[in-house]
C-alpha positions in Angstrom: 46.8 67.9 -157.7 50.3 66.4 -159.0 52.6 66.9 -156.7 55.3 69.9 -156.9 58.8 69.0 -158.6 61.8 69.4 -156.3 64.6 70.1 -158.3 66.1 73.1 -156.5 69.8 73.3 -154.6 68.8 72.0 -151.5 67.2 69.2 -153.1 70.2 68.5 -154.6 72.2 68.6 -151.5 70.3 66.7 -150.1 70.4 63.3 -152.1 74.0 62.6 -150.5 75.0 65.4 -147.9 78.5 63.8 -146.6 79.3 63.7 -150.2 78.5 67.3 -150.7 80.2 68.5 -147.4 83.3 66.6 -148.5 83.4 67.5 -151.7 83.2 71.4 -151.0 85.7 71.2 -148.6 88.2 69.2 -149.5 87.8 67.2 -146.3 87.0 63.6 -146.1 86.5 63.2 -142.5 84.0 66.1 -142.8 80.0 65.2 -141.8 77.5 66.6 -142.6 74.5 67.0 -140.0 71.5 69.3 -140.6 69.9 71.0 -143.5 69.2 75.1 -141.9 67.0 77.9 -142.7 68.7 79.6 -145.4 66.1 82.5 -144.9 67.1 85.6 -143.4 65.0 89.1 -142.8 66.0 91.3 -145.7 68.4 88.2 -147.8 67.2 84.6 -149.2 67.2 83.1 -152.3 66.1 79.4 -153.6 69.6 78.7 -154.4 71.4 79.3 -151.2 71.7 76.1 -148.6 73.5 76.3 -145.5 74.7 72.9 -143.6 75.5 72.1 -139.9 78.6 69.8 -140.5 81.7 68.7 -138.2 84.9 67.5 -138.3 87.1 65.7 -135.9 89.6 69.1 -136.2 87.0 71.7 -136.4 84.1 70.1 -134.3 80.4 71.6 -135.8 80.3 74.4 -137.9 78.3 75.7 -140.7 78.8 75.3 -144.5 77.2 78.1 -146.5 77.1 77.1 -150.3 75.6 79.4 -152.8 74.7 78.4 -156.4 75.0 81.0 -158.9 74.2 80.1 -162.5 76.5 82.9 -163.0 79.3 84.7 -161.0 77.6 88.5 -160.7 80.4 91.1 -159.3 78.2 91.8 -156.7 78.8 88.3 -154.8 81.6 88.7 -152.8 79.3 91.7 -150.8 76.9 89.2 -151.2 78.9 86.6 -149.5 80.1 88.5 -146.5 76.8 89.3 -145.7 75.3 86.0 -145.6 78.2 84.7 -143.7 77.7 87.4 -141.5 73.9 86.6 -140.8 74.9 82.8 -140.9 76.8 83.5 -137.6 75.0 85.9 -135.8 72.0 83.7 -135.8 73.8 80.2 -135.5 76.1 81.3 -133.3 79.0 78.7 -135.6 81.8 79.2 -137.8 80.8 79.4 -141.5 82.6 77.5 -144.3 81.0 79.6 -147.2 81.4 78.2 -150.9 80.4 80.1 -153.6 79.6 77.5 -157.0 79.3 79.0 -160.2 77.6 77.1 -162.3 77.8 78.6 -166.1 80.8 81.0 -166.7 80.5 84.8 -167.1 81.4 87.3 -169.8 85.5 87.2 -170.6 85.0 90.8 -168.7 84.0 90.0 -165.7 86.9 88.3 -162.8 85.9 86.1 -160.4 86.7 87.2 -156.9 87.4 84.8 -154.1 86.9 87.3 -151.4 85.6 90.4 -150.4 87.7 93.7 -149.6 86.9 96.9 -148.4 87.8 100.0 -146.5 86.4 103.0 -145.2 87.7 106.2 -143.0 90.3 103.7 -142.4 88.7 101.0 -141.0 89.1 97.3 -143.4 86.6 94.5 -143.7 87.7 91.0 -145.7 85.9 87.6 -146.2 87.5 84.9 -147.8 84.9 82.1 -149.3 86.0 79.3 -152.0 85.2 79.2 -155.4 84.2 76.2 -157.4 83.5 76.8 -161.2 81.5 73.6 -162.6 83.2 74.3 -165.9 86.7 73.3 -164.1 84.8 70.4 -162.5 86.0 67.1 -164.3 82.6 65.1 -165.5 84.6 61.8 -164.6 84.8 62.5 -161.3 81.2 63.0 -160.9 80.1 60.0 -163.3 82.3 57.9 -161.5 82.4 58.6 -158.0 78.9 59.2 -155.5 78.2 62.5 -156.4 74.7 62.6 -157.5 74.0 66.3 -156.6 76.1 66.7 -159.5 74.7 64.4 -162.4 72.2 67.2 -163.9 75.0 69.5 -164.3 77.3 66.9 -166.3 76.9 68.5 -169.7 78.5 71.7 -168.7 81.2 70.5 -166.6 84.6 69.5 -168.2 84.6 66.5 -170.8 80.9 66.6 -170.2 79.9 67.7 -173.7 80.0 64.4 -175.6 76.5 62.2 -176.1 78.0 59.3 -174.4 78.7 61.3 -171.1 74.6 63.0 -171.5 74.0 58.6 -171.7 76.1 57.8 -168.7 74.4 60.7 -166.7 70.6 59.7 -167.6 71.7 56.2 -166.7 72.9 57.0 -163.5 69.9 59.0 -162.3 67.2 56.2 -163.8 69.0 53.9 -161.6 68.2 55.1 -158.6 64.5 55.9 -158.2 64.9 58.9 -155.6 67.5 60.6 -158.6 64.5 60.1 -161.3 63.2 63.5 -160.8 66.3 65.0 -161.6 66.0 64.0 -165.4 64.6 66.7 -166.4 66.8 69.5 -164.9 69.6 67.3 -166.5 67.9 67.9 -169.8 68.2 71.4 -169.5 71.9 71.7 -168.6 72.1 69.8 -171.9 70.4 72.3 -173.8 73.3 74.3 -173.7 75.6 72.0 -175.3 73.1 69.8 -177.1 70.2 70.1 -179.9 67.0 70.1 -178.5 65.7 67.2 -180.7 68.6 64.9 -179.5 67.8 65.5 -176.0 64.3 64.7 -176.3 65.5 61.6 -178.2 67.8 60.4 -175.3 65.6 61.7 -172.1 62.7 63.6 -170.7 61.8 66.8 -171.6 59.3 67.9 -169.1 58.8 72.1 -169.6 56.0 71.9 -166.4 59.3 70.6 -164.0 62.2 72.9 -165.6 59.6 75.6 -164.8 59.2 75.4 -161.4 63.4 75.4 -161.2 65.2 78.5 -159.9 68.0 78.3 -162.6 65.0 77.9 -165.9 63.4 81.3 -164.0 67.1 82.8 -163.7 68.1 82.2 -167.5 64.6 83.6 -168.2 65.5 86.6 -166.3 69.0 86.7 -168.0 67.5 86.9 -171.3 65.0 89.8 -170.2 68.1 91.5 -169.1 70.6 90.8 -172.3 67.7 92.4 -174.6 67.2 95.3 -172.6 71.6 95.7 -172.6 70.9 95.4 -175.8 68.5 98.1 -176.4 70.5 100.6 -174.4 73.4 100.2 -176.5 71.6 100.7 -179.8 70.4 104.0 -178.6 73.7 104.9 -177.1 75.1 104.0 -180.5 72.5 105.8 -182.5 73.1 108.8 -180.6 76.5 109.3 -179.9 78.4 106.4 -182.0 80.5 103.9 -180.3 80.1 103.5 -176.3 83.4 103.6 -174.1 84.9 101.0 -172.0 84.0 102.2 -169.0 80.4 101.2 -170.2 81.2 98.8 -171.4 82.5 96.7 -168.5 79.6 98.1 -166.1 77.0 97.0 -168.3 77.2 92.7 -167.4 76.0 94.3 -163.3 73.0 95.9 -164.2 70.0 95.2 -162.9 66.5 94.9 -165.1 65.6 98.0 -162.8 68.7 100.3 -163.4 68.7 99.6 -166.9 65.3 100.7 -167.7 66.5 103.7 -165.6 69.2 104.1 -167.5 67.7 103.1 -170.8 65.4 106.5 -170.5 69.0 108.5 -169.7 70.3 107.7 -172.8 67.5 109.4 -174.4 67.5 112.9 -172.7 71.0 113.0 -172.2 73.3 115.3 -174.5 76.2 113.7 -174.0 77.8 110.1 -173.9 80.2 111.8 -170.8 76.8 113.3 -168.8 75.5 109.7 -169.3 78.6 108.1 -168.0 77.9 109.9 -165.2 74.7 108.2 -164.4 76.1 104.9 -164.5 76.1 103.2 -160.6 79.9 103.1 -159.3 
């Protein structure tokens, strides 16, 4: 049996973990030290690493990065919660980094913390935010940061076929980087042809498969058709939908829009469905 393809964030990681550690942080004289279970009881996903790093000014502490191919509004509740598990069960102060990867609808805002209160009482978390998009493709190409050489289509100046050239260059250089290729190919599907791609690298659809961005984007298109059919039947029934709905529909999930989807058509108003929709 071939062996299974490892092209998932913590391989990524970790090809060059000091690089990484610095590179989220801002902090050259940060180290990192250990790769940690990510996993928690009722929380976990493919895409989210946490390190064991220190400093000479902050001693050890953990690093939580999550990679989201894209921002969702529910991530900054998402964030303080995995901080909080981080150090309950590690018993460290977290670094948490949130990394978007593609960017969202012009409707949605990125949040770089998480705010709320209740009866009085306030929680916050803070966590960075790194956009890829912002991220310039020099810096990567040019520097040691081969965690980042798949994604150098999509970050900035990234687009050209010289840059795609540089990148598969850089990762057939170095034989542990070689299995990478392919996850580069598909970042480049979404500024490139297909036909140049397969003319410049390797297309392997049995490797992009087994990677948790492919089966995200796969997941994303379920969810786009089914937004899709909920606003035709909205439309069809009561004309043009209203802001409000709008702006709500980029968080559904899969589950609440099939929910919602057989609303629309008992409802007898576009107002009693609005008031269905989840706050």
């Amino acid at each position: 049996m071939a062996k299974r393809a490892d092209i998932g964030s913590k391989r990524l990681i970790s090809l060059a973990p000091n690089a990484w550690v610095q590179w989220v942080t801002g902090n050259p004289q940060v180290r990192a030290s250990e790769l940690l279970d990510a996993e928690f009881q009722w929380i976990s996903r493919e895409s989210d690493v946490i390190l064991k790093a220190s400093s000479p000014e902050h001693q050890e502490f953990l690093i939580l990065n999550e990679l989201q191919l894209r921002y969702s509004q529910a991530m900054p509740k998402r964030m303080r919660n995995y901080v909080a598990l981080a150090e309950e069960k590690y018993n460290l102060s977290t670094y948490p980094v949130l990394i978007n990867i593609l960017p969202p609808p012009a409707t949605v805002t990125i949040e770089d913390c998480y705010d709320s209160e209740f009866m009085g009482l306030k929680a916050h978390q803070d966590y960075r935010v790194i956009n890829l998009w912002e991220v310039d493709a020099d810096l990567v190409l040019t520097q040691p940061l081969p965690s980042l050489l798949p994604f150098v289509p999509i970050l900035k100046g990234g687009g050209s076929e010289s840059k795609l050239r540089s990148a598969v260059q850089a990762l057939r250089a170095d034989q542990t980087l070689n299995q990478l290729e392919p996850l580069l190919a598909f970042f480049a599907s979404f500024v490139h042809k297909i036909p140049l791609i397969q003319q410049i690298m390797r297309w392997d659809m049995t490797v992009l498969r087994e990677s948790p961005w492919y089966q995200e984007i796969l997941q994303e298109g379920i969810q786009q058709e089914r937004r899709r059919s909920l606003e035709r039947i909205l439309n069809l029934r009561f004309g043009d939908i209203t802001l409000d709905i709008s702006r709500k529909m980029p968080a559904l999930t899969l589950e609440q829009l099939d929910e919602l989807i057989a609303i629309a058509l008992t409802v007898n108003s576009l107002d009693e469905f609005t008031q269905q929709l989840p706050n």
